[in-house]
C-alpha atoms as an extended CHARMM CRD file, in Angstrom:
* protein
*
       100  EXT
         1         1  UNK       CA             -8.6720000000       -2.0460000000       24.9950000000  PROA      1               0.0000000000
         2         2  UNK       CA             -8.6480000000       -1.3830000000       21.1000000000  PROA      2               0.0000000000
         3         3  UNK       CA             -9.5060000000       -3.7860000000       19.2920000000  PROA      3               0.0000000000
         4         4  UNK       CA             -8.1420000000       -5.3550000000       15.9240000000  PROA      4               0.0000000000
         5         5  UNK       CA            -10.3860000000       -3.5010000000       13.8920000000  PROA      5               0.0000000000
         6         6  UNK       CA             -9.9620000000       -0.7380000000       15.1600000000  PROA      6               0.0000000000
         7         7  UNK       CA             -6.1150000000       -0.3630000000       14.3380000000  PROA      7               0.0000000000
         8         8  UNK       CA             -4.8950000000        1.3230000000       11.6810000000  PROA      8               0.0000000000
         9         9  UNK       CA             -2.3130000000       -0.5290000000        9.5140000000  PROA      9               0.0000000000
        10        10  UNK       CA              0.6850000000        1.1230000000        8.3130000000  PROA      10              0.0000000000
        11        11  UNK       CA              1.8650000000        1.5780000000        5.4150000000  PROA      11              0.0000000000
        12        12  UNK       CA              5.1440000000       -0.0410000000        6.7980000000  PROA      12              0.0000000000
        13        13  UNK       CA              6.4930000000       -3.4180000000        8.6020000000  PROA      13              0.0000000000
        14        14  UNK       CA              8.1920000000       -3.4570000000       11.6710000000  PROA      14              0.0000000000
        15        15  UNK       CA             11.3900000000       -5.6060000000       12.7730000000  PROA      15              0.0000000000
        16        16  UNK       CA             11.1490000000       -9.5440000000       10.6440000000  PROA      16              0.0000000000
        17        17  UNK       CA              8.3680000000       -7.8030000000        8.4010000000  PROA      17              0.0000000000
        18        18  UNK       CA              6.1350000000       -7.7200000000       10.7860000000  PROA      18              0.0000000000
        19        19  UNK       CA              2.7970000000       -5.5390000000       10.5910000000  PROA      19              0.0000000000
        20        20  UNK       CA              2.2450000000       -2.0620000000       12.2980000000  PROA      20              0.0000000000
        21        21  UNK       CA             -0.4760000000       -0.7500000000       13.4690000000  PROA      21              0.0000000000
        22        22  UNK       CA             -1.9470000000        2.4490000000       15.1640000000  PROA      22              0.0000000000
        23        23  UNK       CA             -4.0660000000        2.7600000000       17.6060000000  PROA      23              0.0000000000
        24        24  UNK       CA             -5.4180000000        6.5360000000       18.1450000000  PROA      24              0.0000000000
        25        25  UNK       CA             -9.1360000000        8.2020000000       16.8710000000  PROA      25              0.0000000000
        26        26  UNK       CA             -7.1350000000       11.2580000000       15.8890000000  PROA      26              0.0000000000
        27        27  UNK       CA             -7.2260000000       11.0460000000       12.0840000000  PROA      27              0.0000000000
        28        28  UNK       CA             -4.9810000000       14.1910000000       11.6360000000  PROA      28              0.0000000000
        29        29  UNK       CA             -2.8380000000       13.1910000000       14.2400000000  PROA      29              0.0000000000
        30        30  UNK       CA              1.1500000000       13.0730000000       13.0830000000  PROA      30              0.0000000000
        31        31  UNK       CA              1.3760000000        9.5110000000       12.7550000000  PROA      31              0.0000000000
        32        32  UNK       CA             -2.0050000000        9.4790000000       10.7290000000  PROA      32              0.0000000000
        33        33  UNK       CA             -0.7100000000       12.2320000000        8.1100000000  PROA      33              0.0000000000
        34        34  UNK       CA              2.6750000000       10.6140000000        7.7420000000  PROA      34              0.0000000000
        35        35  UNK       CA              0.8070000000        6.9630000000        6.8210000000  PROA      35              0.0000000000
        36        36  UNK       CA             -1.0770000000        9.0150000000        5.0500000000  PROA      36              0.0000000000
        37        37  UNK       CA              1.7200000000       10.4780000000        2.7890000000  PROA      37              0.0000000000
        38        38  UNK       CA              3.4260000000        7.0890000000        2.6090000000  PROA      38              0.0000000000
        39        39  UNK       CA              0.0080000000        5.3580000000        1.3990000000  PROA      39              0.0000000000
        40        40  UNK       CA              0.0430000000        8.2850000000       -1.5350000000  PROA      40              0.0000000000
        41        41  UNK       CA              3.4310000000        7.9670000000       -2.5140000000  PROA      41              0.0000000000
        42        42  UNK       CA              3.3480000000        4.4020000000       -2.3910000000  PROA      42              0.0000000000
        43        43  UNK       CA              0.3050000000        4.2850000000       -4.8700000000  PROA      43              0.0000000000
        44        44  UNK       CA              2.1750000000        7.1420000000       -7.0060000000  PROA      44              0.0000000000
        45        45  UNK       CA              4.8370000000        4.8280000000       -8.1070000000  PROA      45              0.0000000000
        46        46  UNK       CA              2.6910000000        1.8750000000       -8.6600000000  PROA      46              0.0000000000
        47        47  UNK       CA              0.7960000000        4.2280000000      -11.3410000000  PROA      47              0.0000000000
        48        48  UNK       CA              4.2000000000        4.8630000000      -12.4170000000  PROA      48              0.0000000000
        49        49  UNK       CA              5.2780000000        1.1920000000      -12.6640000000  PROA      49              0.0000000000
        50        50  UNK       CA              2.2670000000        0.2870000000      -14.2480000000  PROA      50              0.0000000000
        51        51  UNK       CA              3.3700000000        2.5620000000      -17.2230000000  PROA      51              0.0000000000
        52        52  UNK       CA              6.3630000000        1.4560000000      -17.2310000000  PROA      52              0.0000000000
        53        53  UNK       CA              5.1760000000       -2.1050000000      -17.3460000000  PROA      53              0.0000000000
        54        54  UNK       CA              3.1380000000       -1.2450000000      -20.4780000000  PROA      54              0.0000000000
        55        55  UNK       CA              5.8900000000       -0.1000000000      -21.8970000000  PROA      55              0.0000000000
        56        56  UNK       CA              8.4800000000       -2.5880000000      -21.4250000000  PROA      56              0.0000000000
        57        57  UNK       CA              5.8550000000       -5.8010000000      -22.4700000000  PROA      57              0.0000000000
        58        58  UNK       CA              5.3370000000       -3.2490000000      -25.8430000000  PROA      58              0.0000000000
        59        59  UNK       CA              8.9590000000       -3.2220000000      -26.5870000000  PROA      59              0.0000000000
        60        60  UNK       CA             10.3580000000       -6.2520000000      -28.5350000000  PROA      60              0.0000000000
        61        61  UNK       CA             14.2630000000       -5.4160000000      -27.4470000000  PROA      61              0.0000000000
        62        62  UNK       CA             13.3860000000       -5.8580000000      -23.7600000000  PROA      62              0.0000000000
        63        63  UNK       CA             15.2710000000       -9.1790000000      -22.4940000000  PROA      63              0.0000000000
        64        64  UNK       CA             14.7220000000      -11.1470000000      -19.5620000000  PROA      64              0.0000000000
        65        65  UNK       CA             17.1260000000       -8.9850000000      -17.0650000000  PROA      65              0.0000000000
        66        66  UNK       CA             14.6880000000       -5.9810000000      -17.7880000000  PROA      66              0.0000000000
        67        67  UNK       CA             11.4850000000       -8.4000000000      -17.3310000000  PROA      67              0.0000000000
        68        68  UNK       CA             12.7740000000       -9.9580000000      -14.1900000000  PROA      68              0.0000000000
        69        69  UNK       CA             13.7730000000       -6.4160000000      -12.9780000000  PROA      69              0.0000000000
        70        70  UNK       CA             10.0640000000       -5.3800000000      -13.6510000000  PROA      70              0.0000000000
        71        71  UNK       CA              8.3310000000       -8.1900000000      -12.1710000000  PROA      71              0.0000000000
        72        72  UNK       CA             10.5750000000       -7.9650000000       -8.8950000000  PROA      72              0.0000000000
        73        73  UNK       CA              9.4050000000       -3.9260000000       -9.1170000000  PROA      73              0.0000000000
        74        74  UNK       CA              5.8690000000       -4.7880000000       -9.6600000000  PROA      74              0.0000000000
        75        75  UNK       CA              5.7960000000       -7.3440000000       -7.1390000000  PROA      75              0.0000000000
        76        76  UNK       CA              6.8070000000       -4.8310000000       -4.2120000000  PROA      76              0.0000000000
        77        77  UNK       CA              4.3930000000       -2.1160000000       -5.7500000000  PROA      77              0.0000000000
        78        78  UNK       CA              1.5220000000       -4.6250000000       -5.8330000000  PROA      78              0.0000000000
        79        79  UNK       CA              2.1240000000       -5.2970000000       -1.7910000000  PROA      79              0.0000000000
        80        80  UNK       CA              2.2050000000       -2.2680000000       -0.8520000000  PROA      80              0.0000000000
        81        81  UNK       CA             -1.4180000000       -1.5410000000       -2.6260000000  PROA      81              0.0000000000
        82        82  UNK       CA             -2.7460000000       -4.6640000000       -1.4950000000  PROA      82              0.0000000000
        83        83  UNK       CA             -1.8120000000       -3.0490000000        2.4870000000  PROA      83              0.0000000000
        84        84  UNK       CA             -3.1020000000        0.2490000000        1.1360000000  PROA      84              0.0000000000
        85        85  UNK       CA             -6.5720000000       -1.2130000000        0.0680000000  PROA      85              0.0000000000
        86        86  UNK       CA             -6.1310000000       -3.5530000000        3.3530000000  PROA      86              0.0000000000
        87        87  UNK       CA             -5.6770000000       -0.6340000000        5.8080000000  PROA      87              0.0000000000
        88        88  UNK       CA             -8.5850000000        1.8710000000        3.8490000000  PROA      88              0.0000000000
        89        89  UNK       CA            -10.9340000000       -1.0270000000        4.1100000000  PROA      89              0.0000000000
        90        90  UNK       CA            -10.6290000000       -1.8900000000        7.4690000000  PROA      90              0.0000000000
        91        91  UNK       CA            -10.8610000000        2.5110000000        8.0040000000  PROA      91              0.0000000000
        92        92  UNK       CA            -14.1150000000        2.1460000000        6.1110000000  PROA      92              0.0000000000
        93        93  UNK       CA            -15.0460000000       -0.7160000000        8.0080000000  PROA      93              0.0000000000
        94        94  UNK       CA            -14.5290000000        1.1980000000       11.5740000000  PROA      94              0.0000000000
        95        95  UNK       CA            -16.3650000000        4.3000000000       10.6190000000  PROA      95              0.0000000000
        96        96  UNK       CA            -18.9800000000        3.8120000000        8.0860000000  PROA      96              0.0000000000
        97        97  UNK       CA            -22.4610000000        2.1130000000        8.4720000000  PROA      97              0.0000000000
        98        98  UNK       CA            -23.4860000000       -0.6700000000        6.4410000000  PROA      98              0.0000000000
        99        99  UNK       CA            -26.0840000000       -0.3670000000        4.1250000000  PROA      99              0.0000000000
       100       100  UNK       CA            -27.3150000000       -3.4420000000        2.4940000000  PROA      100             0.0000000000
């Protein structure tokens, strides 16, 4: 039986925003590309919103609907890298030795 560690989480939640995970060892296999793809696009817009972030704090006319609609923006971004950095860690974990 596979074991936690050795799951892959996805880049998505299932039913009640629950977690995902895959278990295979094929690291091209379809599922594997199309988390992969997610996990890129995913950290494509945070990049994105992270600009955008600078430049809505720069700009003095901004009011508090534009901040509130960043923040809610940023939030989601910053959850989906922290899941990102979650799942890559745990890859790392699985198939790299540790050198201390």
């Amino acid at each position: 039986m596979t074991t936690q560690n050795e799951l892959r989480l996805l880049p998505w939640t299932g039913p009640e925003g629950k977690p995902c995970y895959l278990s295979t060892d094929d690291r091209n296999g379809y599922m594997s590309r199309l988390a992969d793809n997610i996990e890129s696009e995913q950290l494509e817009t945070a990049a994105a919103l992270l600009k955008q972030a600078a430049e809505t704090l720069g700009d003095e006319r901004a009011n508090p609907g534009d901040m509130q609609l960043l923040a809610k923006e940023l939030t989601g971004a910053l959850r989906d890298v922290l899941r990102v950095a979650t799942s890559r860690g745990h890859l790392l974990d699985a198939s790299e030795p540790h050198r201390f």
